[in-house]
SEKOLRO-336651 format. One record per residue: residue number from 1; residue in three letters; x, y, z of N, C-alpha, C, O in turn. Coordinates in steps of 0.001 Angstrom, whole numbers. Each point is the difference from the previous one (the first is absolute). Example, Ala and Ser with C-alpha at 12.3 -4.5 7.8 and 13.67 -1.06 7.14 Angstrom:
2
<1 ALA <13190 -5690 7800> <-890 1190 0> <900 1200 0> <1036 -19 665>>
<2 SER <-1386 1069 -1385> <820 1190 60> <-770 1090 730> <509 1108 169>>
***
This chain:
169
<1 UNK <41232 137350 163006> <-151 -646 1292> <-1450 149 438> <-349 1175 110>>
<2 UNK <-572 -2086 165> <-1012 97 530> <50 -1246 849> <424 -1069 -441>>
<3 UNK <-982 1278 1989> <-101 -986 876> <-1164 603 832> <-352 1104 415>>
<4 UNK <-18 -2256 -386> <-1046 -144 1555> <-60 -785 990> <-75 -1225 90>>
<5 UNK <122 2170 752> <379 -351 1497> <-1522 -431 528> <-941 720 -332>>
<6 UNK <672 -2076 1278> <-1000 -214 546> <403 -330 1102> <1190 -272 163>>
<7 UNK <-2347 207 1135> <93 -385 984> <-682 147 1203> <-517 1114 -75>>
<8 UNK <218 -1636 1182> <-1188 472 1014> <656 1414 378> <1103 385 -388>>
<9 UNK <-2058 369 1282> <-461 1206 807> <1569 -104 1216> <176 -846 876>>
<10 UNK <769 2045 -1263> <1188 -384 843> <943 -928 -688> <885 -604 606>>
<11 UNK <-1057 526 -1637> <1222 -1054 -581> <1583 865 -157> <1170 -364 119>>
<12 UNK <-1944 1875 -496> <1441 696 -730> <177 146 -1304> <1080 148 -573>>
<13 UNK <-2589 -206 -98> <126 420 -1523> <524 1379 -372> <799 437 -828>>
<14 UNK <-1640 109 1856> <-81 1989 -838> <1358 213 890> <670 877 -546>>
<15 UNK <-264 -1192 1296> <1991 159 100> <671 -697 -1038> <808 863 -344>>
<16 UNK <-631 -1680 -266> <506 -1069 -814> <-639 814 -1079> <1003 337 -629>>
<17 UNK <-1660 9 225> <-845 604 -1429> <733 1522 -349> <280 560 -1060>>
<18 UNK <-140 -243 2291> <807 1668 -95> <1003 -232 -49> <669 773 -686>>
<19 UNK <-63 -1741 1237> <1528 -429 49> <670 -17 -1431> <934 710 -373>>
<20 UNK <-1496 -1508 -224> <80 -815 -1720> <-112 1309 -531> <1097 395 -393>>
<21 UNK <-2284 673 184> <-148 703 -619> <1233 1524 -107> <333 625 -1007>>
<22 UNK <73 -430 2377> <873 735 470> <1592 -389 -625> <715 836 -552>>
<23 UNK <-352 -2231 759> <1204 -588 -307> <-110 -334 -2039> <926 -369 -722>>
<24 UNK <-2093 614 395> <198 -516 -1419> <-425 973 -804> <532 46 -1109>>
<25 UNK <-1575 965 1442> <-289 1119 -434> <-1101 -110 -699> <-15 533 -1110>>
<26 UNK <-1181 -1257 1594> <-1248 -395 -826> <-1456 465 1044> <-208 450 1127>>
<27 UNK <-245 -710 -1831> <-1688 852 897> <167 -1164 850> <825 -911 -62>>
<28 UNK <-1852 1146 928> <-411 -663 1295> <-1471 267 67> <-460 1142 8>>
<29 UNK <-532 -2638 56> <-1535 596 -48> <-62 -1076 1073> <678 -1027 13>>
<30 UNK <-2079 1606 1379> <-308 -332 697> <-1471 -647 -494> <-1081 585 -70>>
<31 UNK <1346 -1771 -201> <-1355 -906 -834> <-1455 980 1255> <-1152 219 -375>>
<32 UNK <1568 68 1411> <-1257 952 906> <-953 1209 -463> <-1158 414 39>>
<33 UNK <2628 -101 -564> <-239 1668 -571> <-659 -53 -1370> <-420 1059 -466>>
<34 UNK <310 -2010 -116> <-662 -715 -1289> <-1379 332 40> <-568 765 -778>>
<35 UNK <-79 -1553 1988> <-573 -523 362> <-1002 720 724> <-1212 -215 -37>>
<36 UNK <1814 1086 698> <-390 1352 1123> <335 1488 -118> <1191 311 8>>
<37 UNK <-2267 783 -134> <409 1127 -507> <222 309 1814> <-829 -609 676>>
<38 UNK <1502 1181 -138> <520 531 1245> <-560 1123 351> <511 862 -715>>
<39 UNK <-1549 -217 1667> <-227 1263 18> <-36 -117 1348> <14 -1069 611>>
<40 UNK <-81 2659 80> <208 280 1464> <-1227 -813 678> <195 -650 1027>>
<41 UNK <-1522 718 -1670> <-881 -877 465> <-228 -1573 371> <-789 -579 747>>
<42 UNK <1997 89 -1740> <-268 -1348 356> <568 -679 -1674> <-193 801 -915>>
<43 UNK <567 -1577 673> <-14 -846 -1184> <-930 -220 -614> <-1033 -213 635>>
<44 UNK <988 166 -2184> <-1397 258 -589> <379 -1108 -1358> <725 503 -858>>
<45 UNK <-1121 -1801 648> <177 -782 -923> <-339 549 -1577> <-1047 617 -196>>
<46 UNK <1926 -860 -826> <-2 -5 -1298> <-1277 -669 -755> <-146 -1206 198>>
<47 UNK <-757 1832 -1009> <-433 -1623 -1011> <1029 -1048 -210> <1208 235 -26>>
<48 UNK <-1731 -1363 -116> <899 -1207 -1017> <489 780 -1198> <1074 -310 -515>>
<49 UNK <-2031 1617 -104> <636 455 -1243> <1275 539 21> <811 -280 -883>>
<50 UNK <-489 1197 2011> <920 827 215> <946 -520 337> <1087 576 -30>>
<51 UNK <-1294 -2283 604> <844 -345 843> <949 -792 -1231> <1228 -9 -83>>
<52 UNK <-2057 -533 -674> <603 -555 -1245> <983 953 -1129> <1023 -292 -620>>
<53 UNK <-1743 1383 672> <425 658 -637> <1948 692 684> <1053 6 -637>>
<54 UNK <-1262 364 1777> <840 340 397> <1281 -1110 469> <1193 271 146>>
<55 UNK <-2038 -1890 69> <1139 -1014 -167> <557 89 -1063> <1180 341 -77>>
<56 UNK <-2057 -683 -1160> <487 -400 -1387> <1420 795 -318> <1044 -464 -459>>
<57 UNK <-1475 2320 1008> <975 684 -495> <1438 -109 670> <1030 448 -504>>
<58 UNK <-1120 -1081 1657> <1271 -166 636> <749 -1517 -580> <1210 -210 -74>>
<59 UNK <-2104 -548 -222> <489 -1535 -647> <765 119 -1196> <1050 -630 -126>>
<60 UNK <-1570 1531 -930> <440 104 -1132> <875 1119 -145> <117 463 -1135>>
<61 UNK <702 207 2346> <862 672 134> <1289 -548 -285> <-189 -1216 -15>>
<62 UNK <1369 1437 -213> <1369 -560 88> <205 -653 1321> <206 -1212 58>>
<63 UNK <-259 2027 1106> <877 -509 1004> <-706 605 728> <-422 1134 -225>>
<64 UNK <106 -2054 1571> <-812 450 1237> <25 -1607 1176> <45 -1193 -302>>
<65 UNK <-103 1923 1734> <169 -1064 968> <-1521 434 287> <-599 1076 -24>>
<66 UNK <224 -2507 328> <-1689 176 933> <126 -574 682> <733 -985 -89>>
<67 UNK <-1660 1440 1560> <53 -1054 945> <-1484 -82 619> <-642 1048 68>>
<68 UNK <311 -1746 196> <-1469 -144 773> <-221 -1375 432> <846 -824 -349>>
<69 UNK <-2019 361 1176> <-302 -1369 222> <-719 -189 -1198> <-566 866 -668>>
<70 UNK <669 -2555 376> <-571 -342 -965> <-1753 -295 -166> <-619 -1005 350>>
<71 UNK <134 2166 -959> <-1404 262 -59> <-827 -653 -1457> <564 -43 -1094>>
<72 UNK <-1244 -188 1206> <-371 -1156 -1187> <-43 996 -1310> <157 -385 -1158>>
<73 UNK <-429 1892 1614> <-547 978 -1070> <1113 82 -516> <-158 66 -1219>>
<74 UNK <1192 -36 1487> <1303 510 -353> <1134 -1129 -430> <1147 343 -287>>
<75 UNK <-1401 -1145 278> <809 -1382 -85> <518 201 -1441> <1201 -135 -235>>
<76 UNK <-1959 408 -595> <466 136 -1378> <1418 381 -14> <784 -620 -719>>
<77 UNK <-267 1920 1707> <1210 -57 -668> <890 -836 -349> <697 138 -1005>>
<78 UNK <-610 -1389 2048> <896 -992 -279> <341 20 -1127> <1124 306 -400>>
<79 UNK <-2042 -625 -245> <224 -194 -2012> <843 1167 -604> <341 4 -1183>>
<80 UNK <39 1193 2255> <1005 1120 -741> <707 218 599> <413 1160 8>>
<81 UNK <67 -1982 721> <1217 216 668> <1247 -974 -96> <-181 -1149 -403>>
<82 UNK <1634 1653 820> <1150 -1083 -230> <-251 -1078 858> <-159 -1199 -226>>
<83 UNK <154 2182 1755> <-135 -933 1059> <-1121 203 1117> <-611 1049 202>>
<84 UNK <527 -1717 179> <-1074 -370 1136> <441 -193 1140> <-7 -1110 530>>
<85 UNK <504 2284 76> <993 -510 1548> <-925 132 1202> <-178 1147 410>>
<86 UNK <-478 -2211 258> <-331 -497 948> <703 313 1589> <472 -956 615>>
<87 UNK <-441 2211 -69> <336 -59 1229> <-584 -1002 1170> <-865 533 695>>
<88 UNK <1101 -1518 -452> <-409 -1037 958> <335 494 1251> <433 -998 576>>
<89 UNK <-376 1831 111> <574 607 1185> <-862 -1048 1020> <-1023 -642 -237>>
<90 UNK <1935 738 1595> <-653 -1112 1217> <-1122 362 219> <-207 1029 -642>>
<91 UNK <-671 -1337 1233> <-1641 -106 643> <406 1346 1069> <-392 1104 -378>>
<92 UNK <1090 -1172 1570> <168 660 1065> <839 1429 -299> <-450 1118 253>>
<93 UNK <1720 -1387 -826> <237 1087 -866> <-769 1242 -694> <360 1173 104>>
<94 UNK <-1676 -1711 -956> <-1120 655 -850> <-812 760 1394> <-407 1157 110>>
<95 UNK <373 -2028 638> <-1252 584 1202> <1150 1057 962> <-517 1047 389>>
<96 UNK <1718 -1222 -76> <286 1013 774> <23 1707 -861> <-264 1108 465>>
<97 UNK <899 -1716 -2509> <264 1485 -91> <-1679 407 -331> <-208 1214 0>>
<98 UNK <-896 -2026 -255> <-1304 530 236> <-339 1096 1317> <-348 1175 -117>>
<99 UNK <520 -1795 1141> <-11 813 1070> <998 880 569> <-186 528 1096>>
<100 UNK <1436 -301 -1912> <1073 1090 335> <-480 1150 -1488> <253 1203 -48>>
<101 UNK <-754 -1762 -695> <-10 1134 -1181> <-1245 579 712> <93 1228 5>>
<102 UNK <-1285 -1682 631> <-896 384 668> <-235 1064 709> <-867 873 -32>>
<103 UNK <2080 -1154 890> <230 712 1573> <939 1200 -742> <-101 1104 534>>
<104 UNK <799 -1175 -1442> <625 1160 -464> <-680 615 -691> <270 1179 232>>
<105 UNK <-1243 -1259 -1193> <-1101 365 -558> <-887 1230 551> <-38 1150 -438>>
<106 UNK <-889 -1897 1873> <-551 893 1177> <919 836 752> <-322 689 968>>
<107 UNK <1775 -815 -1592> <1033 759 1276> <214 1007 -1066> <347 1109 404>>
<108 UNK <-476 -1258 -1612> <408 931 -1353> <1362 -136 191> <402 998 599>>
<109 UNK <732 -1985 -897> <1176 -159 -87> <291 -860 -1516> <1050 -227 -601>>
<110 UNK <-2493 -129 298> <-229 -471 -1661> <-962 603 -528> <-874 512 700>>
<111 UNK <852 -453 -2199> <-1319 839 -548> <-718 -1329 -346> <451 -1116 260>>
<112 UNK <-1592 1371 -862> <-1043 -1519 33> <-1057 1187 -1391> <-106 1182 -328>>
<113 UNK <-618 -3012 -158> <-791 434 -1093> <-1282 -269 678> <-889 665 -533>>
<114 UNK <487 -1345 1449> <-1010 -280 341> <111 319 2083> <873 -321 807>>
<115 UNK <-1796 837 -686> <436 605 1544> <-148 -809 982> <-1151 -411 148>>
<116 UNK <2020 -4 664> <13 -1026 1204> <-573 155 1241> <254 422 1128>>
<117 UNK <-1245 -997 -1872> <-1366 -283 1245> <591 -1287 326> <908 -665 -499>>
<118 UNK <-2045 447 1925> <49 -1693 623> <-339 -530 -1199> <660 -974 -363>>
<119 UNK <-1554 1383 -369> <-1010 -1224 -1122> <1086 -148 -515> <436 -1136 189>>
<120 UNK <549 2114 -1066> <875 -210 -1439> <968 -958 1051> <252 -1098 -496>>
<121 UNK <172 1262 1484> <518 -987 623> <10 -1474 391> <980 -727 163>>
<122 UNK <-2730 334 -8> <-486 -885 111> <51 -792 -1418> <62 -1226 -82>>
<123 UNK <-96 2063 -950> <-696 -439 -1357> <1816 -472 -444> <314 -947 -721>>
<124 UNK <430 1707 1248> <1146 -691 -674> <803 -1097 551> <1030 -511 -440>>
<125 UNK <-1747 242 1541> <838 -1180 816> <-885 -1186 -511> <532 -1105 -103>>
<126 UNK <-2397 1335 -359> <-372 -781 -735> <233 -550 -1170> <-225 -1198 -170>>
<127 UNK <644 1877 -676> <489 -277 -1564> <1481 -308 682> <721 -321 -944>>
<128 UNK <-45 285 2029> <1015 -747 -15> <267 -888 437> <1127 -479 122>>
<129 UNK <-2531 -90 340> <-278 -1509 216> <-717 -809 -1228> <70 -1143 -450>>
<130 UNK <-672 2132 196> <-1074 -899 -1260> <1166 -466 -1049> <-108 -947 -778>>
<131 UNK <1370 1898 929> <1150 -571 -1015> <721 -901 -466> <545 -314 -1058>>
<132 UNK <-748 -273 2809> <511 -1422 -59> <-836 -1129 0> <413 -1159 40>>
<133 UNK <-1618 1511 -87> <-1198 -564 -256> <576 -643 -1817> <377 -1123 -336>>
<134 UNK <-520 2246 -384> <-105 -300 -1321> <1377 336 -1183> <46 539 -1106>>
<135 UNK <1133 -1274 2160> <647 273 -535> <740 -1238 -773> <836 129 -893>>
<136 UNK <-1353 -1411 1460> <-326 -1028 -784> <145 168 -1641> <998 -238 -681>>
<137 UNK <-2560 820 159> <-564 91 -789> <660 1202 -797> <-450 133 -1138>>
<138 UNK <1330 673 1480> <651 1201 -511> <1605 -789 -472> <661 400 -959>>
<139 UNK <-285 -1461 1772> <1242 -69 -301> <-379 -792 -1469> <784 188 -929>>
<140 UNK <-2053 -1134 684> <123 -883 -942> <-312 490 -916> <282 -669 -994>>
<141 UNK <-1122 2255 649> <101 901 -840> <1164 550 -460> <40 260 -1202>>
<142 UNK <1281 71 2135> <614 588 -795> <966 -734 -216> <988 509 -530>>
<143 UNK <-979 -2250 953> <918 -954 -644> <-297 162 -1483> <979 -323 -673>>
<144 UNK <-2096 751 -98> <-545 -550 -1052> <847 939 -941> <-13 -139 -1223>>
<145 UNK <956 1373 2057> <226 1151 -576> <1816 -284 -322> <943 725 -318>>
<146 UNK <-1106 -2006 574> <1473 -784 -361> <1591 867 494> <144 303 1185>>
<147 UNK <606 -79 -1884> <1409 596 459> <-398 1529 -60> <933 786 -167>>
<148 UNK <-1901 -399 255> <-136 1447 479> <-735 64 808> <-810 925 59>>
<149 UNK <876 -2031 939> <-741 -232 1361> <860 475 659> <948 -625 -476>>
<150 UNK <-367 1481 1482> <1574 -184 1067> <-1078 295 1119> <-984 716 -184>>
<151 UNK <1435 -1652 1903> <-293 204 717> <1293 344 1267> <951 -776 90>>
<152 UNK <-1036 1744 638> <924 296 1320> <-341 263 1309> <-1152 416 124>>
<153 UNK <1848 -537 983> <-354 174 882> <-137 1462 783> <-692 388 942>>
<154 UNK <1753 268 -1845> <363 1156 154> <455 996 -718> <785 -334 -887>>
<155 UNK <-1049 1562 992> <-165 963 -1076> <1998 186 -426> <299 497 -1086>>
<156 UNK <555 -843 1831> <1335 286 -473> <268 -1793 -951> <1142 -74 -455>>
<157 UNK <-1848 -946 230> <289 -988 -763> <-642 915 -1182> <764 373 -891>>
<158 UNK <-2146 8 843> <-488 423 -1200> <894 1331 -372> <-18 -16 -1231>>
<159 UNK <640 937 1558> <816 1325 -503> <1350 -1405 -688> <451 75 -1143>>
<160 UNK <-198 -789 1770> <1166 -1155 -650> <-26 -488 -1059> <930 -7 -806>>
<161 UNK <-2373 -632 622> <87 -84 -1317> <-416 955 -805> <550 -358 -1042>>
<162 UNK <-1246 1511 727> <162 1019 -468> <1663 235 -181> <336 97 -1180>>
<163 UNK <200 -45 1663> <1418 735 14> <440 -822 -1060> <573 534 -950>>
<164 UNK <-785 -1948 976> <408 -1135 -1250> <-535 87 -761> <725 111 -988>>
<165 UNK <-2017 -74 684> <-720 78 -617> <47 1349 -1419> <-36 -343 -1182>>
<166 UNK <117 1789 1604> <-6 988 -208> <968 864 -325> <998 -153 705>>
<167 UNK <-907 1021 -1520> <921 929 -46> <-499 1174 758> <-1227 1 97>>
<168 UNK <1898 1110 529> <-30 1016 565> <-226 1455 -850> <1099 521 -188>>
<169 UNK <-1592 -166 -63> <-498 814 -1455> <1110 1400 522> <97 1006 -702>>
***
C-alpha cells in the first residue's frame, strides 16, 4: 500500500494520513518532516541531497501513506505510488480549521511542528489562498496520473475507499 495524500493548508491530510496508517498498519511520513529538520530554535531546511535521499528511501519502501501539499521538489512520488488521493476539502472549511488548529496551538491544547506566531498564521492563510489560485494547474497534472488520480471532498469518502480498496493487515 503506498498512497499520497495531497492538498491545501487545512485540508485534513496529516488526520487522514494517521488515520490510514493507524487502521492499516503502515508508516505515515509528513512530506514536512522530509523536508525540515525540527529543532527548539526554529525549523532548519535539509539539502536537496538529504532531502532526496531520505524521499527515495521512503518511495522504495513496501508500504507507506504521505501527505503534504504538492511541492514541485517532491512531486516525483506520484510515479511510486498506487494512489494519489486528493483531499479537495471546501475553501471556508480549510480557513476555519487553519485558525482553530491556531488558537489551540497558542492555547497548547495541540502540539505543533512549527510555533504559532501571527506570521505562521498569516503565512498559512496565504498558501491557502494561493491554493486556489493554482489549483487549476494541479488538477490537470494529476489528471495525467489517470485511475490513480482519486479526488474527495472529505477525509471519511477517502478512509471508504481505502476500506474497498485494501485489506486490513
Amino acid at each position: 500500500m503506498k498512497i499520497d495524500i495531497i492538498g491545501a493548508v487545512g485540508s485534513g491530510k496529516t488526520m487522514l494520513s494517521h488515520r490510514i496508517a493507524e487502521e492499516f498498519h503502515i508508516p505515515c511520513y509528513e512530506q514536512d518532516n522530509v523536508v525540515w529538520i525540527r529543532t527548539i530554535d526554529g525549523d532548519v531546511r535539509r539539502t536537496d541531497e538529504e532531502i532526496e535521499r531520505m524521499f527515495m528511501d521512503i518511495l522504495m519502501s513496501k508500504n507507506w501513506v504521505m501527505e503534504g501539499s504538492p511541492r514541485k521538489l517532491l512531486k516525483k512520488r506520484y510515479e511510486y505510488c498506487d494512489y494519489i488521493i486528493f483531499l479537495d476539502t471546501h475553501y471556508f472549511i480549510r480557513l476555519y480549521r487553519i485558525l482553530r488548529r491556531w488558537i489551540r496551538q497558542r492555547t497548547g491544547k495541540e502540539l505543533y511542528n512549527t510555533k504559532p506566531t501571527l506570521k505562521f498564521l498569516w503565512m498559512n492563510i496565504k498558501w491557502h489562498h494561493e491554493f486556489n489560485k493554482d489549483k487549476k494547474q494541479l488538477l490537470c497534472e494529476l489528471l495525467q496520473c489517470g485511475s490513480r488520480y482519486k479526488r474527495f471532498k472529505d477525509a471519511n469518502g477517502a478512509m471508504n475507499f481505502c476500506y474497498n480498496t485494501y485489506e486490513i493487515k
